[in-house]
N, C-alpha and C positions, 0 to 999 in steps of 0.2 A: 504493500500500500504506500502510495504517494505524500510524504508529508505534506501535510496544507502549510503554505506560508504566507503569509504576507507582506508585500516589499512597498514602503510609503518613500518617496523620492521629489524631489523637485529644486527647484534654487532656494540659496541660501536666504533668509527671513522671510520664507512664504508659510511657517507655521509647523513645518513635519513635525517636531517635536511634542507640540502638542495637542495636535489630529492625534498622534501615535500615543499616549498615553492616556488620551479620555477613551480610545477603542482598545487598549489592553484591559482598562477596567472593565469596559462593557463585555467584551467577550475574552475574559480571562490568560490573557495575553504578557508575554516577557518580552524586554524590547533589545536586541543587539545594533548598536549603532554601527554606520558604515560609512562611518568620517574619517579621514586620512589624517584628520589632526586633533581628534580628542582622542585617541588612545594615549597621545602624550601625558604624561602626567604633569601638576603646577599649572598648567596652560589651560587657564577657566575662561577668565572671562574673554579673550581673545577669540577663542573656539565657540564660544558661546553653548558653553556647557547648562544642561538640566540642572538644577541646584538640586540637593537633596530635598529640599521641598516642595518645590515642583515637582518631582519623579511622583509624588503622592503614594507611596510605600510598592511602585511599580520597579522590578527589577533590572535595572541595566548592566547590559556587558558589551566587554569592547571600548570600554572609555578608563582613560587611568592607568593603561597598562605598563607601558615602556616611560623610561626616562627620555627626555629630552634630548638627548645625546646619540641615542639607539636608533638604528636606523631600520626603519618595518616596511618589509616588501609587500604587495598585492597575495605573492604568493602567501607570507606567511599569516594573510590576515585569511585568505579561506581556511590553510591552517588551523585555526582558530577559532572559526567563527562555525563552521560545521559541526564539530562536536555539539557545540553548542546548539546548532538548532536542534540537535537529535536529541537529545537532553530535555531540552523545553519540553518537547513533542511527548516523550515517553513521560514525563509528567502530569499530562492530558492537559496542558497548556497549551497555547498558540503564539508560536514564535514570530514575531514584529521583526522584520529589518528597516532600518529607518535613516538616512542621511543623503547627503548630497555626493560623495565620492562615487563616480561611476564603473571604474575600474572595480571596485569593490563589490558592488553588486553583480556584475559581470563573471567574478571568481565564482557566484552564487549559485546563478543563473543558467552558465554556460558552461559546459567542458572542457576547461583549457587547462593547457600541457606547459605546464610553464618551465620544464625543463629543455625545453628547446628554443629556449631565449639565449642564444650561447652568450658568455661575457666575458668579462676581460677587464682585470683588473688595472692595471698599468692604463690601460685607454680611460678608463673612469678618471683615474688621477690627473691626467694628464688634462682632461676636458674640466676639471673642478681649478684645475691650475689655468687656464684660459680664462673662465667664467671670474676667478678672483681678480684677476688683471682687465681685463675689458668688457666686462659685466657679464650675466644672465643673459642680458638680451642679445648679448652676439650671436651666443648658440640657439637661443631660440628664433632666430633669423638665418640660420644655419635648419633647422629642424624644417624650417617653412619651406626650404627649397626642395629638400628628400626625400617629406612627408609631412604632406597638407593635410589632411585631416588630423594627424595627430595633432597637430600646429595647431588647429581651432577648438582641439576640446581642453590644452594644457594652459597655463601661465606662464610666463617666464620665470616666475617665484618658484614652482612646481620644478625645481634645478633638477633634481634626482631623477623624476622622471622623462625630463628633457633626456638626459643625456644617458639613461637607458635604451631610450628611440633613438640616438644617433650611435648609441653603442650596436643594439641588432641590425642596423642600416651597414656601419662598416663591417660588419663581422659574418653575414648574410647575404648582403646585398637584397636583402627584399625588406622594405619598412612596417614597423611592429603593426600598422596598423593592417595590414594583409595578415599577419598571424592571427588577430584578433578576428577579423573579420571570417576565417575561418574556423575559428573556436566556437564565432557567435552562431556559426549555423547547428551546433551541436548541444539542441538543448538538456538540459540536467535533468533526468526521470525519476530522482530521486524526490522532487516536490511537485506538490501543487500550486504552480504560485499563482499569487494575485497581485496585483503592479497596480497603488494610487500613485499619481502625479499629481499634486498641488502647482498651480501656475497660476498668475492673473492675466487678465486681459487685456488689461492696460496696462501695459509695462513702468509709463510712469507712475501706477500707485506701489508697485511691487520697488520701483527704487526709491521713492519717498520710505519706504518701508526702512529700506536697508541704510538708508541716510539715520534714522531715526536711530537703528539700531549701533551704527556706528557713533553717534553722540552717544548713547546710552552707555555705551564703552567703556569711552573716553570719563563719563560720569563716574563711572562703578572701580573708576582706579584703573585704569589697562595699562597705563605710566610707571604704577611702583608695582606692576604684575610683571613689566618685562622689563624696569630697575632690578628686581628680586631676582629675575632666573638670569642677570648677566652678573650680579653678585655670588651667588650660589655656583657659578665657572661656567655656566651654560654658553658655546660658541656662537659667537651670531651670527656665524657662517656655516651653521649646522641647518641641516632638514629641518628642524622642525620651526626655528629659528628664522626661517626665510616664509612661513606662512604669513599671509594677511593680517596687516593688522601690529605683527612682531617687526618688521623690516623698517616698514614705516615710522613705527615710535623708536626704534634703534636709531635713525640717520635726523630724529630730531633729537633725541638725547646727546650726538654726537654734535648739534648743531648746525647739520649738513643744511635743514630746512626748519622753518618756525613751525611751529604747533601746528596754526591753522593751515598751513601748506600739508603739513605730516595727514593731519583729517581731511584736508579735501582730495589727497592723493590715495590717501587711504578710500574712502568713496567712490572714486574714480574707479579704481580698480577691482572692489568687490561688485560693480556693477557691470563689467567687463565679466566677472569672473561667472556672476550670475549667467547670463548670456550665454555663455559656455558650457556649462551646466543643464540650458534648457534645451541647446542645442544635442548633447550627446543623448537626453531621456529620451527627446523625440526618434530617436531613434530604435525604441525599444515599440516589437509591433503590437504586443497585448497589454501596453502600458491605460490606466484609462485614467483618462483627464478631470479632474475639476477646476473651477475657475471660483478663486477663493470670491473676488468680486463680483460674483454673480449671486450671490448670498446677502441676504439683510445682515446677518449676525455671522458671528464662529457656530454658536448651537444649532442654528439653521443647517450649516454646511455638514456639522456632524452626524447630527441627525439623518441628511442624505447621503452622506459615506457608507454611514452600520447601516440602515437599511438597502444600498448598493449590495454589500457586503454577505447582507441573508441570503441571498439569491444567488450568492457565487458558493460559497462554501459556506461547510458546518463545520462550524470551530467549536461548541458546548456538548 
């Protein structure tokens, strides 16, 4: 028998978090996130992490795990995160996947072989030694030429994975997103899944959103969050250190750019990232949409998710 799952996705401040936790209550549900930057550990408000009181006594996994410094592959978070659904499942629980990292969901979804990503370490080095000297964006203008599609679902922030895709490109000759794109035809029979997408329809309320969320931030101390973790020895030339949000308030701490420049570039760019984001789900075929603005209220909207929801599977 097919484990029932259900996977909630969409860009970042469109709400998954908590869609996903008012329908684990309802239908008895534990939630594994599948965000490429709260597994960090320290890294709260940047990530925009569940508080413990919000989660509302709902059990999360996948956030918290690794230090700051660790560096976690796609591979090792299905790794990971499969026990785990099988777990929830044999509990007679209903296992929630929920974030915006799409490679993540993909590990989930699809049957990929991730050991035939050949690597090479010395080339990794060599490409983080570029990247230090003539920025991120070199290589990520380097990625655009070899593999455009990859090019439009990553950031230039995303270093690690950049230059993973130019690492399988020299080592291959064929760019990771053809690997992928043949993993994706290969779907997982081990679940039953179910795919919400949260989007709005006016894109400019969905980045008023993210503007809001990024002052709220800024409000909630994200300043002495990544003064803390470059005290404590955290590199700020690490993975996790190079996420949204952390870069930005680094190169104003160093003075590089004022506050309000660090926040408007900061905005700037999780709006870009959003976008990116909306583009890769669209591309999932049995994804199903809601349009958060299309709703009077949040209660409205969830109200019409669980009852979507009855009629696809029996999670009780």
């Amino acid at each position: 028998m097919a484990i029932p799952l259900l996977i909630i996705v969409g860009p970042t401040a469109s709400g998954k978090s908590r869609l996903s936790i008012e329908i684990a209550k309802f239908y008895n549900g534990e939630i594994i996130s599948a965000d490429s930057m709260q597994i960090y550990k320290y890294m709260n408000i940047g990530t925009a992490k569940v508080t413990d009181e919000e989660r509302q006594g709902i059990p999360h996994y996948m956030i918290d795990i690794v230090e700051p410094n660790v560096k976690f592959s796609v591979a090792e978070y299905e790794k990971m995160a499969k026990p785990l659904i099988d777990d929830i499942f044999k509990r007679r629980k209903l296992p929630i996947v929920v974030g915006g990292t799409g490679l993540y969901v993909d590990s989930l979804i699809y049957i990929m072989n991730f050991s035939e990503y050949i690597g090479n370490d010395d080339f990794r080095s060599a490409l983080k030694n570029i990247a230090s000297v003539l920025g991120n964006e070199y290589l990520f203008e380097r990625l655009k030429m070899i593999d455009p599609k990859t090019y439009s679902k990553l950031h230039p922030n995303d270093l690690r994975r950049v230059i993973r895709a130019l690492e399988v490109y020299q080592f291959t000759g064929i760019p990771i997103s053809v690997y992928q794109e043949l993993s994706n035809k290969r779907i997982n029979p081990d679940y039953n899944t179910v795919m919400i997408g949260l989007n709005y329809r006016n894109r400019e309320t969905l980045y008023k959103k993210i503007d809001d969320r990024v002052d709220a931030m800024i409000k909630n101390n994200l300043i002495d969050e990544v003064v803390n973790l470059l005290k404590i020895g955290y590199n700020k030339y690490g993975t996790s250190m190079q996420a949204l949000g952390y870069k930005e308030i680094v190169e104003y701490l160093e003075g590089k750019v004022s506050l309000e420049e660090a926040i408007a570039d900061l905005k700037t760019k999780t709006r870009r990232y959003a976008k990116r984001q909306i583009t890769w789900f669209k591309s999932y075929e049995t994804i199903n949409w809601f349009y958060v603005d299309d709703y009077s209220s949040f209660e409205d909207l969830k109200k019409n998710i669980i009852s979507f929801l009855a009629g696809k599977l029996k999670f009780k």
